[in-house]
N, C-alpha and C positions, 0 to 999 in steps of 0.2 A: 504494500500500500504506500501511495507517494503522497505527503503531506507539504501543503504550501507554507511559504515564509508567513501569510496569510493567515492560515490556519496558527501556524507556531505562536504568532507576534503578541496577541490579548494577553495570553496566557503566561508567556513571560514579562511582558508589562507587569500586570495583575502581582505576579510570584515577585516581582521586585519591590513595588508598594509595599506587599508584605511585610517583605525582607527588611528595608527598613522599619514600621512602626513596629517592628519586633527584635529589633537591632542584633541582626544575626550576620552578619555580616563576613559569612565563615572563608575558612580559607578553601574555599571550591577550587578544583581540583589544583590544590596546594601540594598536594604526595604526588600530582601528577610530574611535578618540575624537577622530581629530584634524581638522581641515581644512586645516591644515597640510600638507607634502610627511613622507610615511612617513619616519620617522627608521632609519638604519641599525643593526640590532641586534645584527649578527653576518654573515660569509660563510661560504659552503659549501667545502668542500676540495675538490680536485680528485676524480674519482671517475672509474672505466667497471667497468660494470656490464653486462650484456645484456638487453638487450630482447623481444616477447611473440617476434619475427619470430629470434631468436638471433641478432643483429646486434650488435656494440656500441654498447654507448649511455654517455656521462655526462657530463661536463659540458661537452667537447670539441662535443658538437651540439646542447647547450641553450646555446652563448656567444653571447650576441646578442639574447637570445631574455627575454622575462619570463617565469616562468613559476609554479604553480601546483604543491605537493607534498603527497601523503599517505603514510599508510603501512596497505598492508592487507596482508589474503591469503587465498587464494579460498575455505580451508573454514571461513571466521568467520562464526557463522550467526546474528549481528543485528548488529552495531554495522559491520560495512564493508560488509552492504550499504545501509545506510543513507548512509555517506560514500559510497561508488560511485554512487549515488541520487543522492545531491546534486551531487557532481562532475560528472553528466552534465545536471544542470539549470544548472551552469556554464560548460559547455559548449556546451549552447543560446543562453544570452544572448551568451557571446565569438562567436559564430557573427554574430551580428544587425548587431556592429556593425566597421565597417571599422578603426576604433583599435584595435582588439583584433586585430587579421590576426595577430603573431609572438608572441603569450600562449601559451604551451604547459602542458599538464597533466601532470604523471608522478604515477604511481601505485606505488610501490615496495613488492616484498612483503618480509615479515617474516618468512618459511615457505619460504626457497627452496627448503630440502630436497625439498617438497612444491608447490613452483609453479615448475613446468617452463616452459619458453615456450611450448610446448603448451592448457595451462593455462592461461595466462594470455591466450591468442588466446580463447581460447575466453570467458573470464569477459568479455576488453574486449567481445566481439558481445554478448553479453547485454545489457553497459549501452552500445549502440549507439557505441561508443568511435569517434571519426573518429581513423585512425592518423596522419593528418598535422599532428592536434591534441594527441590524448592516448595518452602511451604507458605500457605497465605493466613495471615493469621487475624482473630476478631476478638474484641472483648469488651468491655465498660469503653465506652467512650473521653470521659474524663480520666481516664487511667491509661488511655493511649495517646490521646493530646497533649496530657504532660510528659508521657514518656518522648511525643515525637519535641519536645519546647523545652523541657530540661534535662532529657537524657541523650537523644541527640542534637539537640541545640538547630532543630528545623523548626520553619512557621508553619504553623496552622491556625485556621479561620475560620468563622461562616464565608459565607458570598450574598449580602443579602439579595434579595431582588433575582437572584440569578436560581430559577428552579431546577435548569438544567445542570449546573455544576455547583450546587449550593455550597461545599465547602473550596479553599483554596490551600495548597499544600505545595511543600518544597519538590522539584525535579530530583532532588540530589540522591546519588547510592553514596552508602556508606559504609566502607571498609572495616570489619571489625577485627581483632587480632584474635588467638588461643585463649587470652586472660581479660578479653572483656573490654578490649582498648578499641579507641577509634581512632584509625591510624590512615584515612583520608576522606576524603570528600568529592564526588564529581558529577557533572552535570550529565547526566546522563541524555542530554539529548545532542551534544558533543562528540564530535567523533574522536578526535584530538584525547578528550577528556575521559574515552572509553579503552582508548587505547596506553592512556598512563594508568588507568585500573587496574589493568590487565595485569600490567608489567610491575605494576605493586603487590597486586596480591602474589605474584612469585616471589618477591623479596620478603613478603611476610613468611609464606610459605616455608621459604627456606630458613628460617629463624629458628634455633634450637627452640625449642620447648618453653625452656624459659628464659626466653632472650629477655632482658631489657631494653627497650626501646629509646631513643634518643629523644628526651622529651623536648617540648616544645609549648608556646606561649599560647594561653589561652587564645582562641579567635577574638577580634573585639566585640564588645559589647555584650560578654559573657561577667 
């Protein structure tokens, strides 16, 4: 499916407004510039949430795991399925290669009210979702907003007025280490910025176990 500048343009306007009156102002794809080992930017809090299968899911069976986060929700009708698009072409490549075997995908909605596990079984077959890769995941609403506002330090909103995309949410995936670190940021609708992903999560990859990460300065406005 071929998407115009047109299509693109509201959407990222919209996600920049955000971005400022929510002063996130992250280092998007900042792990993408380096050749160096991704510097740590922040960790995720603990979390469980449930999953497309009604299962728990949160950070208890991503521990171990690298893995890979967005944030949609299944009736957004241009900009997540463009990241689901893409997620699933990242999916393909982690597939190809054996370093990549425990990279894992989560796809967290913004809409739980509205994305049942039902719902969301149904949206991962569309974008050919392998469940033992990539999972989508649902739960309390206020307990996913603050996770996506202070634990990944992404915007989310209403939209008022706007029935068709009532909430607004950040583009970005985000890279998370073995021990729970967020170790970059990218725009996922960037080709440039999917392809410093890529080449990160190999360096995370290859990090002993318990590597220490090269820490780094809060983003501003955290």
């Amino acid at each position: 499916m071929t998407w115009s500048l047109a299509t693109i343009a509201p959407f990222r306007s919209r996600m920049r407004v955000l971005a400022v009156v929510g002063a996130v102002c992250l280092t998007a794809c900042g792990a993408g510039s380096r050749s160096s080992p991704a510097p740590v930017l922040g960790a995720i809090p603990p979390f469980e949430l449930v999953d497309q299968d009604a299962n728990g899911f949160g950070t208890d069976e991503l521990a171990g795991s690298i893995w890979i986060a967005d944030f949609i929700f299944t009736r957004c009708p241009d900009m997540c399925p463009m990241l689901s698009s893409v997620m699933a072409r990242v999916q393909s490549k982690l597939a190809k290669d054996p370093a990549f075997e425990d990279v894992r995908l989560v796809s967290i909605s913004v809409d739980p009210e509205h994305d049942t596990p039902a719902l969301l079984t149904a949206y991962a077959e569309k974008y050919g979702a392998d469940p033992d890769r990539w999972t989508f995941v649902t739960g309390p609403r206020e307990e996913i907003w603050r996770l996506s506002r202070d634990g990944f330090r992404l915007p989310v909103g209403d939209a008022p007025g706007n029935a068709d995309a009532p909430i607004l949410h950040s583009e970005k995936f985000v890279l998370t280490d073995r021990q729970g670190r967020i170790r970059g940021y990218y725009d996922a609708l960037d080709q440039k910025a999917q392809l410093a992903m890529m080449r990160d999560i190999r360096l995370v990859a290859n990090e002993p176990a318990d590597a220490a990460a090269s820490p780094a300065a809060a983003p501003p406005g955290t």
